[in-house]
N, C-alpha and C positions, 0 to 999 in steps of 0.2 A: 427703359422697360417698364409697362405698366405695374400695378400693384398685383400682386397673385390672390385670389379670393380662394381659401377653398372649407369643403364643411368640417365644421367644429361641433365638439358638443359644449355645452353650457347650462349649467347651473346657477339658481340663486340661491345664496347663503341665506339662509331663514333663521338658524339661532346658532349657537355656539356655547360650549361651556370647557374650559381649561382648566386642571390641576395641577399644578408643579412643587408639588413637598420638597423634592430633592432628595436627600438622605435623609428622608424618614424612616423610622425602624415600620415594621408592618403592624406592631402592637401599638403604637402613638397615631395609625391610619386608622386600625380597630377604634380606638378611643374617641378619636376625633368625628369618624362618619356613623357610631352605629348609629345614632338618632337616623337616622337616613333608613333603618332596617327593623323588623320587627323584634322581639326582643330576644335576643340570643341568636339572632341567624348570622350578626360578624364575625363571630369568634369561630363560624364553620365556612369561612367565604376565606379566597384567599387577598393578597392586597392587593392586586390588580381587580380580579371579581368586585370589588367593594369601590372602587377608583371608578373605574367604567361602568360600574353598574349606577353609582352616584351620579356620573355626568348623565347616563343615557335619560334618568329621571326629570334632571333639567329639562333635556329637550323634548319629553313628551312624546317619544313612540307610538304610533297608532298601528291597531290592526292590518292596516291596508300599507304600510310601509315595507321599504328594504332596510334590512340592516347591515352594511359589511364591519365586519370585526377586523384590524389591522393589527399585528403586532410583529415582532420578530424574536424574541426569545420566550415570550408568555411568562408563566410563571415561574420566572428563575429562583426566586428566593424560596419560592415553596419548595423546589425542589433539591434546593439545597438542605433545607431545614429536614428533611426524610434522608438523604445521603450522609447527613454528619451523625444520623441517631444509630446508623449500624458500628456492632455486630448484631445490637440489639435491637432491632428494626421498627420505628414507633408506629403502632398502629394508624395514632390520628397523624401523623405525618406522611402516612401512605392514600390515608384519603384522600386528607389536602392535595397531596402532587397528583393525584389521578383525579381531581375534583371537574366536573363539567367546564368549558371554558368561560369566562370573562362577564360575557354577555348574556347566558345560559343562566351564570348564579343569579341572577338580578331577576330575569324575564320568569322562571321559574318558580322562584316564589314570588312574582307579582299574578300568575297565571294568565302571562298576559301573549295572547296568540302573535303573529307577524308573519305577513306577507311573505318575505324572501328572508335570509339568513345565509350567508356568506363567508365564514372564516377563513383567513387570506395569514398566511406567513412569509418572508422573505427577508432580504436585506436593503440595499443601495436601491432598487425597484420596485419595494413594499408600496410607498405611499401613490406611484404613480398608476400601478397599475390598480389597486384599492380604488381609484377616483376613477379609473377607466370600466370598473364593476358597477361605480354608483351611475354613469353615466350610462351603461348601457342599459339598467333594469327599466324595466318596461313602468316600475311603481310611479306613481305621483310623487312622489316625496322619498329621497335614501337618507337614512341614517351614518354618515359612516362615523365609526367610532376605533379609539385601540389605547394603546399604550403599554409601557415598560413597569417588570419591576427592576430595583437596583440589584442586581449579584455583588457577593461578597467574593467570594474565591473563584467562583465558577467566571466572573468579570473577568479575570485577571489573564484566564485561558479565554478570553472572546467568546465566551458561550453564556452572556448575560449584559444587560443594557447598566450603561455609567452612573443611570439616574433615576428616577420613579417620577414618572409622567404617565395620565391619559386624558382623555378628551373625547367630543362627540359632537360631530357637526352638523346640521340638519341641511341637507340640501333641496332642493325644491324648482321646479320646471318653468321656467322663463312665464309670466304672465301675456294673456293674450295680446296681439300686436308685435312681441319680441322675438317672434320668429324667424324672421329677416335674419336677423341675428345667425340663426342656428345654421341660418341654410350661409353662412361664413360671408355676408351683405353688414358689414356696421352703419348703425345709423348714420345721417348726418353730420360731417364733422367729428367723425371718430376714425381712428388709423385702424387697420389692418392689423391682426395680431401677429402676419408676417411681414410688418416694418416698422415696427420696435423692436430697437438692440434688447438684448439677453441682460439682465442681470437682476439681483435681487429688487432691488427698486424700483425695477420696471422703467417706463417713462417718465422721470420725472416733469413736472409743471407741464403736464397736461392730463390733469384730473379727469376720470371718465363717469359719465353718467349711471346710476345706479338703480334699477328700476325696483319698484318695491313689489311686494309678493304680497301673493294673499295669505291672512291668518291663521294657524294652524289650527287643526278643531279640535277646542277646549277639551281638556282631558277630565276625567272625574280624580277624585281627590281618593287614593287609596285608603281602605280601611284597617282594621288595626292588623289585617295580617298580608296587608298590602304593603311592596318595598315603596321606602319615599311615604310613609304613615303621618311623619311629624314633617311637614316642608319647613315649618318654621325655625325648627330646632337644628334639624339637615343644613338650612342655611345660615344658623351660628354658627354651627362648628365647622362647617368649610370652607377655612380661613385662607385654605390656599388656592382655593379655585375662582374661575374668574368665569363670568356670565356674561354673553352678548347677544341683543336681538329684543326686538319690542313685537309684538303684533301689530300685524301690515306694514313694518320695515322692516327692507332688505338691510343686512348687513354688508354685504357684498355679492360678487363672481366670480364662479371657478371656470375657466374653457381648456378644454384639450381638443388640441389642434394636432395631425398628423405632419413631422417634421423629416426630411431627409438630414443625414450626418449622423457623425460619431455617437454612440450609445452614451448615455450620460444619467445619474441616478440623483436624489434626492433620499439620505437616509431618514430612517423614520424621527430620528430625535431632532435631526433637520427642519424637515415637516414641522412637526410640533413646536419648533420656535417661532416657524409663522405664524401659526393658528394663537400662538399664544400673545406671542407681541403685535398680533395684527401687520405684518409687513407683506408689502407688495410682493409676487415674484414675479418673473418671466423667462422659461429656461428649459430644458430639456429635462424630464424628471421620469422618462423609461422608455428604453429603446423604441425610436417609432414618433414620441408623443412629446409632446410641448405643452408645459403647464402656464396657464396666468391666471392669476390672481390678485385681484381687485379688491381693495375695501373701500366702502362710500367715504368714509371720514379719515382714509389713510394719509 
């Protein structure tokens, strides 16, 4: 039986930026990222707000982008930290847990507009269908971004993530000539994304070509009541986050492919060890859809 061709969407990875503190308390996140913030806005942000709002700054946001926001519990700890202060109910713990979400703390006081805005919640089907939002928006260029805080108590009942992660991935639209591509035609000498077996690794030992993109347009350097004020300082102190992507190289590709079979999900902390440790995937990641993932130097 011949090979089956059929359409994909496709993405090029343009930047990347990863955090993984782990069990960090949310005051040793405070410490480490305010340089990242103008002065005094961490200690009203909460630690996810301050996590995503740090990565989103790596990758340079523009006007004319999407952003989807991914998470599945959001701010667990905050809302823990307002539930332990009753009978006596703490004012500023009631802010923090009703605080605008994630992406909103950061973009707000940086007064910085954007195209599309997308908050997206779920479980097992969060990251896949997040990636099926970035693919569909009509923008140049998605942002998507999310991550977890750690729960204390609230973990222990499955209403709060095991760890404190987030991230922000800059996607961007196949450069001219790669269309072929989209329309589910692989270049010369590249397989089909329906005959490669399924698994984290993808294919091994047959590395696939990686085309580069074009450079993001320069962002201006925020001023002192812009977030991301000190870049320099931002990038002392986040020692746990990890940057990828140069101008005019591609880091990699993301394609979702429509797949017949069993429903099968990819959780968001799941997700996040790709992004973080750069590993290939190839696999069903939300009913419907089949995710690969490409890195050039994987």
């Amino acid at each position: 039986m011949p090979p089956c061709f059929f359409t994909m969407f496709e993405r090029i990875i343009q930047a990347l930026h990863t955090d993984a503190p782990g069990d960090e308390e949310p005051s040793a996140t405070r410490e480490r990222l305010k340089a990242c913030f103008p002065p005094g806005a961490a200690r009203r942000m909460t630690q996810l707000g301050m996590l995503v709002s740090a990565a989103l700054a790596r990758v340079a946001p523009g006007a004319d982008d999407a952003i989807i926001h991914a998470t599945q519990f959001g701010e667990g700890r905050a809302l823990e930290s307002f539930l332990e202060s009753f009978p006596s109910a703490s004012p500023t713990g009631f802010q923090t847990s009703i605080h605008p979400g994630a992406v909103q703390q950061g973009m707000i006081r940086r007064a910085q507009p954007v195209r599309e805005l997308f908050p997206m919640a779920g479980g097992a089907f969060l990251p896949g269908q997040a990636l099926l939002a970035a693919m569909l928006s009509p923008a140049p260029r998605a942002v998507l971004c999310g991550g977890e805080e750690r729960g204390t108590w609230l973990r222990e009942v499955g209403a709060a993530s095991g760890a404190t992660f987030a991230y922000a991935l800059a996607l961007a639209r196949p450069a001219e000539g790669e269309a072929q591509r989209g329309a589910g035609i692989p270049p010369e000498g590249e397989k089909p994304l329906s005959s490669i077996p399924s698994g984290q690794d993808g294919a091994p030992g047959n590395p696939q070509k990686i085309p580069n993109s074009p450079a993001p347009k320069s962002q201006p350097r925020d001023g002192p009541d812009g977030f991301g004020r000190d870049h320099d300082a931002c990038e002392t102190h986040a020692s746990h986050g990890h940057d990828r992507g140069a101008p005019g190289r591609a880091l990699g590709r993301v394609l979702l492919a429509p797949v017949d079979g069993p429903a099968a999900g990819l959780a968001p902390a799941e997700w996040f060890a790709l992004l973080h440790g750069r590993k290939n995937f190839n696999g069903v990641v939300a009913p419907g859809w089949r995710l690969r993932l490409d890195w050039s130097d994987a």
